[in-house]
N, CA and C of each residue as an Amber inpcrd file, in Angstrom:
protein
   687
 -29.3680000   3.6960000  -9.7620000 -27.9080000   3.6790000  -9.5830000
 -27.2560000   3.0810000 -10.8230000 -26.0180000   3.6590000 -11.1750000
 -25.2480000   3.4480000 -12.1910000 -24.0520000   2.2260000 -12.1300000
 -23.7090000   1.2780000 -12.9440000 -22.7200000   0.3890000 -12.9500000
 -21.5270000   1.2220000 -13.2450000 -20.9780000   1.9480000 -12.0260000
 -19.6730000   2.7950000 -12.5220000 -18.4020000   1.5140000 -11.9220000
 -17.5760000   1.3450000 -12.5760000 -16.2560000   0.5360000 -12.1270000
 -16.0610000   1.0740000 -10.8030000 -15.8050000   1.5430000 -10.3030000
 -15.0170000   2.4980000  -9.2280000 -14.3260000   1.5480000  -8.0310000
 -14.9620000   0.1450000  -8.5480000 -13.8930000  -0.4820000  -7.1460000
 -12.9130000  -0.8540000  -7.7910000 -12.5150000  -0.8130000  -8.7320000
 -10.5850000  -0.7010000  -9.6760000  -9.9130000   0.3520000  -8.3330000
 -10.7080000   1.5820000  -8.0410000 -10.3280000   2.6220000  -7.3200000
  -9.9940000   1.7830000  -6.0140000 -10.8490000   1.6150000  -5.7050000
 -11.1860000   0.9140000  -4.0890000  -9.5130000   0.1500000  -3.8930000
  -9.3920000  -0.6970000  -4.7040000  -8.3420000  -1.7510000  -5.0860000
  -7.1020000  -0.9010000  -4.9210000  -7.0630000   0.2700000  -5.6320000
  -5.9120000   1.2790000  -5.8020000  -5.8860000   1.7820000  -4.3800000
  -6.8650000   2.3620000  -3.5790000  -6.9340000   2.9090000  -2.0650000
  -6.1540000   2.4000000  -1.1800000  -6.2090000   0.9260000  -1.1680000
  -5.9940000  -0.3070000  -0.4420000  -4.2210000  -0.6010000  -0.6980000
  -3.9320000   0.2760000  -1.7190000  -2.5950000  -0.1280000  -2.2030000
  -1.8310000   0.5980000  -1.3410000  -2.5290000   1.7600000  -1.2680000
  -2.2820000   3.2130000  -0.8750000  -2.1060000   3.1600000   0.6610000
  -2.8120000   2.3490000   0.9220000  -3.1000000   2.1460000   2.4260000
  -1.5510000   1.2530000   3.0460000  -1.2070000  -0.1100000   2.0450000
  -0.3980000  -0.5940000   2.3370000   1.1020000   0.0890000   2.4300000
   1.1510000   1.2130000   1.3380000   2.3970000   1.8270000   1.4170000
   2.2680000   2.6040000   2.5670000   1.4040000   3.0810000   3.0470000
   1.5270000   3.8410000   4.3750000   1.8230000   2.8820000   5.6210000
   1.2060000   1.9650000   5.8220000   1.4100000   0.4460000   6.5290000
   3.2580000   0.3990000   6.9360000   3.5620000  -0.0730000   5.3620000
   4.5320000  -0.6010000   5.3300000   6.1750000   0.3960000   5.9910000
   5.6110000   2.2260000   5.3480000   6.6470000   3.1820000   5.6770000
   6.6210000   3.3430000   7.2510000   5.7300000   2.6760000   7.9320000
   5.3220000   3.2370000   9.1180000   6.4820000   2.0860000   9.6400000
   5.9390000   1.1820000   9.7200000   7.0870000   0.1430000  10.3210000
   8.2100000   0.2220000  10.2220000   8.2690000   0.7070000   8.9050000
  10.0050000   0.9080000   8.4700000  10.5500000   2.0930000   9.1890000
   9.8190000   3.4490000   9.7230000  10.0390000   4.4580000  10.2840000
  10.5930000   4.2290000  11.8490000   9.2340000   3.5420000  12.2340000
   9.2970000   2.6450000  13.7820000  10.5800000   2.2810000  14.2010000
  11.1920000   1.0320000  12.8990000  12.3950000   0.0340000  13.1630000
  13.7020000   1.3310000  13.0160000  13.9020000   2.3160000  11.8740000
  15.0740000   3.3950000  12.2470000  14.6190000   3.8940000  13.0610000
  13.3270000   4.9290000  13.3110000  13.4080000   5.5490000  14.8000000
  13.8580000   4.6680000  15.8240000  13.6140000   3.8160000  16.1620000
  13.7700000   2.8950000  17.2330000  15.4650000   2.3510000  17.5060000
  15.5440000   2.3790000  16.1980000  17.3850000   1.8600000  16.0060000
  18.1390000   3.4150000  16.4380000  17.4870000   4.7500000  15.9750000
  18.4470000   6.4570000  16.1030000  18.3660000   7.2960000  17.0770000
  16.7990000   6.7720000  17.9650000  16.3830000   7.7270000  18.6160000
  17.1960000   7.9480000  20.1000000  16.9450000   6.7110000  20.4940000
  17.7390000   6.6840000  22.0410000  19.3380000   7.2060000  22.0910000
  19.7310000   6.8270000  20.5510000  21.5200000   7.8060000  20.7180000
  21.5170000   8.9350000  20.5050000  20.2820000   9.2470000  19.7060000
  20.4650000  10.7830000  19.1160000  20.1740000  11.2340000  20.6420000
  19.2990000  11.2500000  21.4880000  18.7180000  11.7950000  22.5050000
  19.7300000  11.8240000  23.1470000  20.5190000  10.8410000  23.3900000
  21.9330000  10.6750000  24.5250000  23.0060000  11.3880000  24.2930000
  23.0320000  11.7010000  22.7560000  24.0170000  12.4220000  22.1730000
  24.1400000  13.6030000  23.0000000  23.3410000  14.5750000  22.9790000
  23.1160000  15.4430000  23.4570000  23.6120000  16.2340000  24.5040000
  23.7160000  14.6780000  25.7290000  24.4110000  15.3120000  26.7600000
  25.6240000  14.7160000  26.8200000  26.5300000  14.1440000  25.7060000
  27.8320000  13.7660000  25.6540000  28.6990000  15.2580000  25.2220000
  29.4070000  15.5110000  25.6750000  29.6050000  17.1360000  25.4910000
  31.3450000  17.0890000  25.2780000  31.9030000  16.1180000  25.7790000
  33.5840000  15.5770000  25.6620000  33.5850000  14.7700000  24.4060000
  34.8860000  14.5370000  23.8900000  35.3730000  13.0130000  23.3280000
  36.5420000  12.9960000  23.2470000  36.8180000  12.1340000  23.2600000
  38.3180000  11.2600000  23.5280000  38.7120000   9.9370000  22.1760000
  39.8620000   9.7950000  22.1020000  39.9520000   8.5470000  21.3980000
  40.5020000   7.3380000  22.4560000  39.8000000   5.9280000  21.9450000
  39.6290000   4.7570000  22.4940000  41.3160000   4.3620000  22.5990000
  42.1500000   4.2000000  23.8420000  43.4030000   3.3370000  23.2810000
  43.4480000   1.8640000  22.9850000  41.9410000   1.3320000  22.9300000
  42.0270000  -0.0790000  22.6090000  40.3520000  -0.3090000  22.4040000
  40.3690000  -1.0670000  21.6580000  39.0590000  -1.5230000  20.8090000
  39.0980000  -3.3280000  20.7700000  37.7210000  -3.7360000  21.7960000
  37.7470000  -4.8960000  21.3500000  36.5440000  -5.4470000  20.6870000
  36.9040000  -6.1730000  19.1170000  35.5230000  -6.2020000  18.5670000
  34.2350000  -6.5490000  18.7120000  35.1280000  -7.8300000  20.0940000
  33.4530000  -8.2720000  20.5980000  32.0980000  -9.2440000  19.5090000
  32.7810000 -10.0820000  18.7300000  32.1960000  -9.9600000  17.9320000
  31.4110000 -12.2270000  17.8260000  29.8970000 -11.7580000  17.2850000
  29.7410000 -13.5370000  17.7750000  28.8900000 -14.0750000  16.0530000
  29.1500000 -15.3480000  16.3270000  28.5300000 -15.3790000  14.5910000
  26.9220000 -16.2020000  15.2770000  25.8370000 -15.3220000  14.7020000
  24.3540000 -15.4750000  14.6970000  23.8000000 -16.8070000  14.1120000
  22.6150000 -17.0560000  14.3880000  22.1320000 -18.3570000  13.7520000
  22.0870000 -18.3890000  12.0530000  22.2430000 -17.2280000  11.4510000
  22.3720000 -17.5250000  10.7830000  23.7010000 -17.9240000   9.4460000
  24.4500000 -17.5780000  10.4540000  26.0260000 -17.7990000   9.9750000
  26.6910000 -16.7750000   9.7440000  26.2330000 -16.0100000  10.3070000
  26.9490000 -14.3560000   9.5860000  27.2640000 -13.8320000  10.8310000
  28.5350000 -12.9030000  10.9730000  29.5280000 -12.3670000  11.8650000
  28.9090000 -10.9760000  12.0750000  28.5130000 -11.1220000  13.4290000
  28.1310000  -9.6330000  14.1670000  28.8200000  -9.1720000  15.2270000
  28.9330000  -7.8340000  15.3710000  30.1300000  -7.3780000  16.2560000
  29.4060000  -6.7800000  16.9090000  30.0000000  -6.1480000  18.3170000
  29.3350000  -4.7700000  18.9940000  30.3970000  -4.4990000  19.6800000
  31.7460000  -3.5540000  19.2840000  32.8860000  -3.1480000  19.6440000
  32.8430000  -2.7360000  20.7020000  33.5800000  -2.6100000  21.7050000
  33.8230000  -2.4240000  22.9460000  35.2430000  -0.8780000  23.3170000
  34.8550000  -0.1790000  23.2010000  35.6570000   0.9690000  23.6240000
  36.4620000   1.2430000  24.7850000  37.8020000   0.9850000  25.1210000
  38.3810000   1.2880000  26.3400000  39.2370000   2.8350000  26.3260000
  38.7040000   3.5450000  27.1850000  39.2630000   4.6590000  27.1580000
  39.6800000   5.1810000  28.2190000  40.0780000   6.7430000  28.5160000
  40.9770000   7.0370000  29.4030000  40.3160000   8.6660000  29.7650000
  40.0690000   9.2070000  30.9310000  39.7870000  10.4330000  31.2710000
  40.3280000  10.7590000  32.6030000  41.2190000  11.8370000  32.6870000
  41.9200000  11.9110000  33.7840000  42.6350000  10.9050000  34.5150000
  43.1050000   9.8440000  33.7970000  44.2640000   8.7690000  34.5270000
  43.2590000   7.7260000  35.2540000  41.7110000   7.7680000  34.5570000
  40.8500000   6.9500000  34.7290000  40.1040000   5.9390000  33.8520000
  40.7110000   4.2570000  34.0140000  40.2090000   3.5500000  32.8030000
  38.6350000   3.3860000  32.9660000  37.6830000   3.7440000  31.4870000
  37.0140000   3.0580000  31.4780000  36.0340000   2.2490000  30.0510000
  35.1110000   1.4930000  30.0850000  34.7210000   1.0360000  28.8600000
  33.9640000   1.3780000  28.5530000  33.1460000   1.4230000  27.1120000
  32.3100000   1.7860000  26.4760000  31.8180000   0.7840000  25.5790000
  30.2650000   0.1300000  25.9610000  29.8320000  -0.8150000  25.2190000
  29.0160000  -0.3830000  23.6730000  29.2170000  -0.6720000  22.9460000
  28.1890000  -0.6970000  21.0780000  26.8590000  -1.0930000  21.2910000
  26.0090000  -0.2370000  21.0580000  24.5260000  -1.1550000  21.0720000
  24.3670000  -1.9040000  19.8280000  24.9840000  -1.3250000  18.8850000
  24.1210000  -1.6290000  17.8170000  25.1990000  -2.8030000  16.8160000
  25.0320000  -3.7120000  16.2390000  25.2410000  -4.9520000  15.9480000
  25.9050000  -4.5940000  14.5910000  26.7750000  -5.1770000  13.8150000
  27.4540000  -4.6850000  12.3530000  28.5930000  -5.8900000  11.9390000
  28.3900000  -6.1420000  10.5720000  29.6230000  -7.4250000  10.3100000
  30.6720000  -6.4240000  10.3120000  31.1000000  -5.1160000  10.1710000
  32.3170000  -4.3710000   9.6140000  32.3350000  -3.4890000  10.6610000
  33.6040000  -3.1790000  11.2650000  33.9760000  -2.2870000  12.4120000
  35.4740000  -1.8440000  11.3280000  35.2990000  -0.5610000  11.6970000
  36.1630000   0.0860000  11.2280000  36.9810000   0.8840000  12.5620000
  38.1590000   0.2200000  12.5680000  39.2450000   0.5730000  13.6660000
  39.6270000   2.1580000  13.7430000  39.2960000   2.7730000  12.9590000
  39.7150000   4.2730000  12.2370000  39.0500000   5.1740000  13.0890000
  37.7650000   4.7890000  13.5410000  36.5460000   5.2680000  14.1170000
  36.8450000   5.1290000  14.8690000  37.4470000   5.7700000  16.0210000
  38.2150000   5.2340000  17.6700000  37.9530000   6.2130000  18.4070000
  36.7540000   7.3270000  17.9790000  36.6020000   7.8990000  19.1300000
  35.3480000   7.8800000  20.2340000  35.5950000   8.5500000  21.5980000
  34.4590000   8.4060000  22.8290000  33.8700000   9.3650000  23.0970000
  32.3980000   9.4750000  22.6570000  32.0320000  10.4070000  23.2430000
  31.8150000  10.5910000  24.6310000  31.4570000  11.2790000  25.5310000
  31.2500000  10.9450000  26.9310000  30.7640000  12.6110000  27.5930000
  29.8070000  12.2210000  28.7890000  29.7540000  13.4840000  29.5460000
  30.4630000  13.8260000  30.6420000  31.1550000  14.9510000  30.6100000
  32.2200000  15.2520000  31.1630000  32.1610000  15.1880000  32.8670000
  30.5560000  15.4400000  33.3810000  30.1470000  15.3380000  34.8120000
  29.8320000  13.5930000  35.2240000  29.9280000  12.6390000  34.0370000
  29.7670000  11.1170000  34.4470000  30.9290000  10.7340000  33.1820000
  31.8710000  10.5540000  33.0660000  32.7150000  10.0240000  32.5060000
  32.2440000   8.5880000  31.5310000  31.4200000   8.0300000  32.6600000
  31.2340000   6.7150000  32.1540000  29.7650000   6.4090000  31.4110000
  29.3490000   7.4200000  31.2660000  28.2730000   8.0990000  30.0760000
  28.6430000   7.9790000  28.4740000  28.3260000   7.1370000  28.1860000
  29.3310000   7.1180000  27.3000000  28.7550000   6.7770000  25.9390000
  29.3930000   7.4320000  24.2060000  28.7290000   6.1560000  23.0950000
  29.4770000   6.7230000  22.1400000  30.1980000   5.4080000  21.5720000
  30.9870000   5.2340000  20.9430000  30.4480000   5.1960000  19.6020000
  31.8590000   5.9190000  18.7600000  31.9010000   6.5190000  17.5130000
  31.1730000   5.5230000  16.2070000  31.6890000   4.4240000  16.5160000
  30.7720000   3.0880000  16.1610000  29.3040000   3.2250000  15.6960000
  28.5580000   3.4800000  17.4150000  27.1270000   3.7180000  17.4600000
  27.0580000   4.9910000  16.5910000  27.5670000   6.0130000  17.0110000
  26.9820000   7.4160000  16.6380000  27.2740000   7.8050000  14.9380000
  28.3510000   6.9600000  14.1110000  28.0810000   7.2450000  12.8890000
  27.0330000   6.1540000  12.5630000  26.2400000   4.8830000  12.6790000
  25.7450000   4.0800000  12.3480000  24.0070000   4.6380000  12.5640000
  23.7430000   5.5280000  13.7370000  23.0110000   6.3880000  13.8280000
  22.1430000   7.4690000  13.1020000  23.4970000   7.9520000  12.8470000
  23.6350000   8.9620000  11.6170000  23.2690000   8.7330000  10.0350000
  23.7860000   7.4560000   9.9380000  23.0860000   6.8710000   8.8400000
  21.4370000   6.4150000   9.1620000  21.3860000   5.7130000   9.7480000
  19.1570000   6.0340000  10.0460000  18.8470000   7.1520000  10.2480000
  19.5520000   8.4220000  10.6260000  18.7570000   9.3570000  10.2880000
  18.6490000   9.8210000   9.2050000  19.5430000   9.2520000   8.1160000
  19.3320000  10.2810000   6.9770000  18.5050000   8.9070000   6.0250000
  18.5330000   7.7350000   6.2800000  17.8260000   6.8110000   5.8390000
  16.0880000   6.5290000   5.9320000  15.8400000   7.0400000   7.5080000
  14.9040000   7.3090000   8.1050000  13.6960000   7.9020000   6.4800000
  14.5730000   8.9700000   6.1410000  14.0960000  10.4050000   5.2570000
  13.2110000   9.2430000   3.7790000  13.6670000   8.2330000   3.4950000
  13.0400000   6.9560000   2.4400000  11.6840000   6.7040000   2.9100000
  11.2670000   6.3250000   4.3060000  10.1510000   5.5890000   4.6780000
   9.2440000   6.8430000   4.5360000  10.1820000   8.3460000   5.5120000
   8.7740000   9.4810000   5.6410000   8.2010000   9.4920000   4.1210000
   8.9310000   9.9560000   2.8830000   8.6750000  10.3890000   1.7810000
   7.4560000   9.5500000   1.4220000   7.4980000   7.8910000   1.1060000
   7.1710000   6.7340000   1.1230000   5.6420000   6.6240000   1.6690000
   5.5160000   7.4340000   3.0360000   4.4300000   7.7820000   3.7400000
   3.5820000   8.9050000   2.9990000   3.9140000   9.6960000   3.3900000
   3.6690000  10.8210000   2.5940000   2.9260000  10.4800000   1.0550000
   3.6510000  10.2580000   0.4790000   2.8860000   9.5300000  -1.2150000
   1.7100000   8.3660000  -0.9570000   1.9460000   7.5050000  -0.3410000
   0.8370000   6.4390000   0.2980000  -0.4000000   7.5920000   0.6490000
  -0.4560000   8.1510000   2.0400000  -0.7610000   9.1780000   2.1600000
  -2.3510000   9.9540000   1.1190000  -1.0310000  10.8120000   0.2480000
  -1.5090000  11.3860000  -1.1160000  -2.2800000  10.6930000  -1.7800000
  -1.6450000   9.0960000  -2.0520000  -2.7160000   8.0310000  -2.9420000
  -3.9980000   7.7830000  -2.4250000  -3.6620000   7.6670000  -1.1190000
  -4.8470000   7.4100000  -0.4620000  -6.1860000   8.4660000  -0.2280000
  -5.7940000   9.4080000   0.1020000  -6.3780000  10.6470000  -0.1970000
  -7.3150000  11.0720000  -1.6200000  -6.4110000  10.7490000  -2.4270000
  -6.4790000  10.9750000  -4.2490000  -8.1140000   9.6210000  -4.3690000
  -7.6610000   9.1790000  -3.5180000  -8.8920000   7.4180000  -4.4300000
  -9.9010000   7.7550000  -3.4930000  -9.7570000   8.4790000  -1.7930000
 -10.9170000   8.1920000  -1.4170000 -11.7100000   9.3000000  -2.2610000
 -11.3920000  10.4760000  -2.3220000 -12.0200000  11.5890000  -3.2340000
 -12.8390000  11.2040000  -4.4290000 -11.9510000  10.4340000  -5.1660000
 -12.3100000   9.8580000  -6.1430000 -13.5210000   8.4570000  -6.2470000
 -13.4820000   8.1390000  -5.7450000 -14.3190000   6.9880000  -5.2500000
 -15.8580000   7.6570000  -4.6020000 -15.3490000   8.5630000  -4.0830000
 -16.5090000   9.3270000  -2.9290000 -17.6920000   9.7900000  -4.5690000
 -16.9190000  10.4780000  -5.4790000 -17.2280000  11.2760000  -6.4040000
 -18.0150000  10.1040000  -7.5530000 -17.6620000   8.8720000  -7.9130000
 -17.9830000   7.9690000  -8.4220000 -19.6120000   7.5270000  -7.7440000
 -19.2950000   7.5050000  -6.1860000 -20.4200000   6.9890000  -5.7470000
 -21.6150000   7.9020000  -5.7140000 -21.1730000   8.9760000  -5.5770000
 -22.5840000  10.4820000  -5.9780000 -22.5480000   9.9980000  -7.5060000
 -21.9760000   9.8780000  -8.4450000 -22.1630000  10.1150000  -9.8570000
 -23.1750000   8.7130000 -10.1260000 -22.4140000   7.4710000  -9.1590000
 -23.7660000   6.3680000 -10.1940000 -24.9120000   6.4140000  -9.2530000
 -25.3050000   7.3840000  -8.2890000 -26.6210000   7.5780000  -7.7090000
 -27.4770000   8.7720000  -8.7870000 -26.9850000   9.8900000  -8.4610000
 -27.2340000  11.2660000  -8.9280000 -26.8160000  11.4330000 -10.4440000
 -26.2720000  11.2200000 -11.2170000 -25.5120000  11.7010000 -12.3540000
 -26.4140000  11.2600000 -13.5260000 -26.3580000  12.1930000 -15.2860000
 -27.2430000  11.8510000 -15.3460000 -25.9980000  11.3570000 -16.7150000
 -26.9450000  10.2170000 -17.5250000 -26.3250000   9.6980000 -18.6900000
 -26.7700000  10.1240000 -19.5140000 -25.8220000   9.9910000 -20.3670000
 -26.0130000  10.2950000 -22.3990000 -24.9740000   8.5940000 -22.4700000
 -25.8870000   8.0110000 -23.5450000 -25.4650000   6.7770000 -24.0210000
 -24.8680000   7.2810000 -25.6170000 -23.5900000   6.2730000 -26.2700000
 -23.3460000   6.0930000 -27.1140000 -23.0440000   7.6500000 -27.9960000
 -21.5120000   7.9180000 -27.2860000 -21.4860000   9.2870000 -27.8520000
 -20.0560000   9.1180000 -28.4950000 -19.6160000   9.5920000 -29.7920000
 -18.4800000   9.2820000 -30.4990000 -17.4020000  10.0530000 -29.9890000
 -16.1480000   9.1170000 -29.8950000 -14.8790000   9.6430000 -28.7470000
 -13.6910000   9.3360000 -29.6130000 -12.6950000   9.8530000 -29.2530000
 -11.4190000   9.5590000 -29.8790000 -10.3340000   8.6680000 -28.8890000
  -9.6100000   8.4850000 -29.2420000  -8.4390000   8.3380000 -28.8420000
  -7.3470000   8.7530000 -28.9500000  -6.9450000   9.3220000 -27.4900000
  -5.3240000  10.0160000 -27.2920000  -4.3810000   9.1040000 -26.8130000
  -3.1650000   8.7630000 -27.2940000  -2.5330000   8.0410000 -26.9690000
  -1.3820000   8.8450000 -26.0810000  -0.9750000   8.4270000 -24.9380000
  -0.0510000   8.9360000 -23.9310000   1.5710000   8.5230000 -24.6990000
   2.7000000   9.1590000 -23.5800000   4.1460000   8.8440000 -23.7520000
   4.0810000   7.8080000 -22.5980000   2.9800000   7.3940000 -21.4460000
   3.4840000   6.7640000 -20.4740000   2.8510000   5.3580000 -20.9920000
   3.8430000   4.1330000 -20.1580000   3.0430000   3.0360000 -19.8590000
   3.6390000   2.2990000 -19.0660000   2.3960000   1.0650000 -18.6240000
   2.4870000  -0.0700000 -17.4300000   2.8080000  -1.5930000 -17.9300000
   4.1480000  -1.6600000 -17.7440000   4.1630000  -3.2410000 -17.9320000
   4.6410000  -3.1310000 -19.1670000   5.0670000  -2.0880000 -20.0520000
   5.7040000  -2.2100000 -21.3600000   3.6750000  -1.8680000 -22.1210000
   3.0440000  -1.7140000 -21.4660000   1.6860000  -1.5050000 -22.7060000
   1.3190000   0.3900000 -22.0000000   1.3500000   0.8910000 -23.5660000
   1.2860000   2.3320000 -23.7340000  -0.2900000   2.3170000 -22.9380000
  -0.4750000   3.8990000 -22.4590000  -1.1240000   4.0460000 -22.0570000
  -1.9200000   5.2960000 -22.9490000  -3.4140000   5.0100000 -22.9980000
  -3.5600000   6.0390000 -23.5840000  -5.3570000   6.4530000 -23.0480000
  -6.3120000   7.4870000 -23.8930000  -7.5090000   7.8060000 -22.5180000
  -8.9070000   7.8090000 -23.6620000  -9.9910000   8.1990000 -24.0600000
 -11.0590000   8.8310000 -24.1420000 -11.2080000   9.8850000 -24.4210000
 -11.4440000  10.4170000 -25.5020000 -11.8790000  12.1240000 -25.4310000
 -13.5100000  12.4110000 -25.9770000 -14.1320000  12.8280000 -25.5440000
 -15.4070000  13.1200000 -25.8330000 -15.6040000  14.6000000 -25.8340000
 -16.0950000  15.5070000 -26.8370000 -16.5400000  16.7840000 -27.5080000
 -17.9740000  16.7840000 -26.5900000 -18.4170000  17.6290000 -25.7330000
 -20.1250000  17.1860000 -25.2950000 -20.3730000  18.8450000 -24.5300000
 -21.2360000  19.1090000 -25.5920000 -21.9220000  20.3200000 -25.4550000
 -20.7360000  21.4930000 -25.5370000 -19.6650000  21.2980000 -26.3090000
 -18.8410000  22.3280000 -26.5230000 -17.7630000  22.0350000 -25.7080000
 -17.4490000  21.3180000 -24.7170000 -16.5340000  21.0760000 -24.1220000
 -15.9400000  19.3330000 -23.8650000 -14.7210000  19.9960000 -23.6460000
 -13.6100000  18.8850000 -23.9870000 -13.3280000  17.9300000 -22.6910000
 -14.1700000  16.4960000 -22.6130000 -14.0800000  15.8850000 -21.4440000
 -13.2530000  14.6140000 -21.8480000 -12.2010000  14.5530000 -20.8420000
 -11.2050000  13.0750000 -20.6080000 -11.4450000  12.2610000 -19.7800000
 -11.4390000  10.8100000 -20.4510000 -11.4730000   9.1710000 -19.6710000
 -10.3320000   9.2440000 -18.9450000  -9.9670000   8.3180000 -18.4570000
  -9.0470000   7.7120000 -17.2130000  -8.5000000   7.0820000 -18.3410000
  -7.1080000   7.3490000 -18.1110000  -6.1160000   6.6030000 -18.8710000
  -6.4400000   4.8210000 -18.3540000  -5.9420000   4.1720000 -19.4440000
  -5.7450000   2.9790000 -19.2180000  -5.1250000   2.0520000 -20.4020000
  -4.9610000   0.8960000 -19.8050000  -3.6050000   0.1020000 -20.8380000
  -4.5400000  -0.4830000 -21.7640000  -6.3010000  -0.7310000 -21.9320000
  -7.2730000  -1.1580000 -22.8220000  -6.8610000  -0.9470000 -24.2390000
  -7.2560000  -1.8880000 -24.9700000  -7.2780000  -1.6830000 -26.3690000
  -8.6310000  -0.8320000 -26.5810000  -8.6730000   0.2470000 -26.5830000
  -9.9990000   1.6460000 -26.6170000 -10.6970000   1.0320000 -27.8990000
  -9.5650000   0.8510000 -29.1060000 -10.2110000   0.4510000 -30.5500000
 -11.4200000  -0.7260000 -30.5850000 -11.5600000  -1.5820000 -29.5820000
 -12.5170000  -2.4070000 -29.4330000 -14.0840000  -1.7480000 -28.9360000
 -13.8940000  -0.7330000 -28.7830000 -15.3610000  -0.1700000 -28.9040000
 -15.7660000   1.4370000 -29.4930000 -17.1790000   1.5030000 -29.8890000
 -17.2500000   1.8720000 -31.1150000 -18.0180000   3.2510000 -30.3650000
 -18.8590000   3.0460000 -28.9610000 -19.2020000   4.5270000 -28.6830000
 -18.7540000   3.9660000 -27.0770000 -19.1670000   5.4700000 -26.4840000
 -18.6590000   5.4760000 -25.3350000 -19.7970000   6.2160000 -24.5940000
 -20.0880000   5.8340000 -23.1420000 -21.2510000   6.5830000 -22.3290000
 -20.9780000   7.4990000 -20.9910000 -21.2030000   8.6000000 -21.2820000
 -20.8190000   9.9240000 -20.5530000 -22.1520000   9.6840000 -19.4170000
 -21.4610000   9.8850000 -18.1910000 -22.3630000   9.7720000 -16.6960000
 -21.4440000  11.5670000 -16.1780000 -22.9490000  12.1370000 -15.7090000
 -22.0650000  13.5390000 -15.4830000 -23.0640000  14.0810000 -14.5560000
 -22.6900000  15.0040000 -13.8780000 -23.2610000  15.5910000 -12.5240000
 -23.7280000  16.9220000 -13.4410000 -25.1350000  16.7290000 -13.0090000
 -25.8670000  17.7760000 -13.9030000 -25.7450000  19.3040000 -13.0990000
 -25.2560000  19.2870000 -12.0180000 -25.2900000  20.2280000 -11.1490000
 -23.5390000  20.8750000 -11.4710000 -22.6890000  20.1300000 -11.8420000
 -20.8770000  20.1430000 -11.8140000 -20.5460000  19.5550000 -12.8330000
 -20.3910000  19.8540000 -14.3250000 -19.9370000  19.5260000 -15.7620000
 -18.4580000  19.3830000 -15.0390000 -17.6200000  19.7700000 -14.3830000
 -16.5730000  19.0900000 -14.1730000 -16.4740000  17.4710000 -13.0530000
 -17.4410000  17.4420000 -12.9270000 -17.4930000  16.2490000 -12.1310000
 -19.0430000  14.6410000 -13.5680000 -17.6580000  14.3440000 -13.7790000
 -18.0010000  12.9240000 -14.8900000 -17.1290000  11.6850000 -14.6500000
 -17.9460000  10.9430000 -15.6520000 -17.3200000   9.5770000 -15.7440000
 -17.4120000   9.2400000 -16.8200000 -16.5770000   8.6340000 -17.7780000
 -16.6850000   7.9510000 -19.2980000 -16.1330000   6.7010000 -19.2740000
 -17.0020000   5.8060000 -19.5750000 -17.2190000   4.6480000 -19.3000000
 -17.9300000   3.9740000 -20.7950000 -17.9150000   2.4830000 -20.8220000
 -18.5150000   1.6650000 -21.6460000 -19.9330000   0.8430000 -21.2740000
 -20.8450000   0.9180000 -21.8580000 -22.0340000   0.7130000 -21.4570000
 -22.3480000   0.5650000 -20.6750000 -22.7020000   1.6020000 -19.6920000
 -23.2230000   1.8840000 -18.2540000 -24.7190000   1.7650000 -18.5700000
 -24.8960000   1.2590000 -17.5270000 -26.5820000   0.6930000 -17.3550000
 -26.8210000   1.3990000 -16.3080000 -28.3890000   1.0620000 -16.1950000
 -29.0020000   1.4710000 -14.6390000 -29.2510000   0.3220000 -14.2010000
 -29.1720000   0.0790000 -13.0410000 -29.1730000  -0.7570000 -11.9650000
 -30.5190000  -0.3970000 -10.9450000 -31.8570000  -0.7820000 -11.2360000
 -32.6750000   0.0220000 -10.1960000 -32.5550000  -0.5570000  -8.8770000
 -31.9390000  -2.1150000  -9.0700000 -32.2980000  -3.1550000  -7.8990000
 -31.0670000  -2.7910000  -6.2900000 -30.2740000  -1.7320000  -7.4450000
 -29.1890000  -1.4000000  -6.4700000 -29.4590000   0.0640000  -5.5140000
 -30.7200000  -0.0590000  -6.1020000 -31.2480000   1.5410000  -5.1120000
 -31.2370000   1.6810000  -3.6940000
């Protein structure tokens, strides 16, 4: 078995893992905040405007002013109210209308809730993407990792083979990024970019799947490891 780096990868997987972690919760907390109005929406089929709005509003432990407006409205010469689920320092008086279903009057969700809604759903759209790429990363390293671990079992080496250096337009942290190029048996094989000063070494050791010339590794003095068999 071969000393291939590949848990740099492992490290990267794990990153990958957390962004999926993290979009999930964040998905959870807007679904959880959009879903029950969007669903209710549905069967609100009337609306009306509120003739009085009370803000309803209490200041939290932590000193900051939260409201949940209170809607009083009117259907057929019948008063009734409409409570806010959802909590906000800013109520906008402008927003005064009721939705409601026309067979329960007192079915009700106010214009308040349903634009504040509207915004997690289109906010919602940050965490999926977020997922999705986590996802991809994660996907991308286990492949990669999988492929590392056949290569330092199976793969065979050539030590100390003369390589260049390509320098990239990208970099991490303000340090350019640049890769490895090795010429080997007529064809043109690339290192893994990285932020290394490359100029500090003088050859480079090609680990390659004798069965799949597209499946390698270029690396700096890779050894064999028998004890790791």
């Amino acid at each position: 078995m071969y000393n291939i780096e590949y848990k740099t990868y492992t490290t990267s997987c794990i990153a990958g893992l957390i962004l999926v972690a993290v979009s999930s919760i964040l998905m959870c907390v807007f679904g959880f905040m959009s879903f029950p109005n969007s669903v209710k929406m549905k069967d609100m089929d009337k609306e009306t405007k509120a003739f009085h709005i009370i803000d309803n509003c209490n200041v939290n432990n932590n000193g900051d002013n939260t409201c949940k407006p209170i809607y009083e409205y009117s259907v057929d010469g019948v008063n009734y109210t409409c409570h806010s689920k959802i909590s906000s320092s800013n109520i906008n008086h402008n927003k005064n209308k009721v939705y409601y279903n026309s067979n329960k009057p007192s079915s009700c969700i106010t214009e308040f809730d349903n634009s504040i809604t509207n915004i997690f759903k289109y906010v919602i759209i940050i965490p999926i993407i977020i997922f999705i790429i986590g996802i991809i990363f994660v996907i991308k390293n286990i492949i990669r990792n999988r492929r590392y671990i056949y290569l330092s079992k199976n793969g065979t080496l050539y030590k100390d083979l003369s390589f260049d250096i390509v320098k990239t337009n990208e970099s991490v942290n303000g340090v350019k990024l640049s890769y490895p190029k090795v010429t080997w048996n007529d064809k043109v094989i690339k290192g893994e970019k990285t932020t290394d000063d490359l100029k500090d070494y003088d050859k480079i050791d090609l680990l390659i799947d004798p069965n799949n010339s597209k499946n390698y590794y270029l690396g700096f003095n890779i050894t064999k490891r028998d004890w790791l068999k």
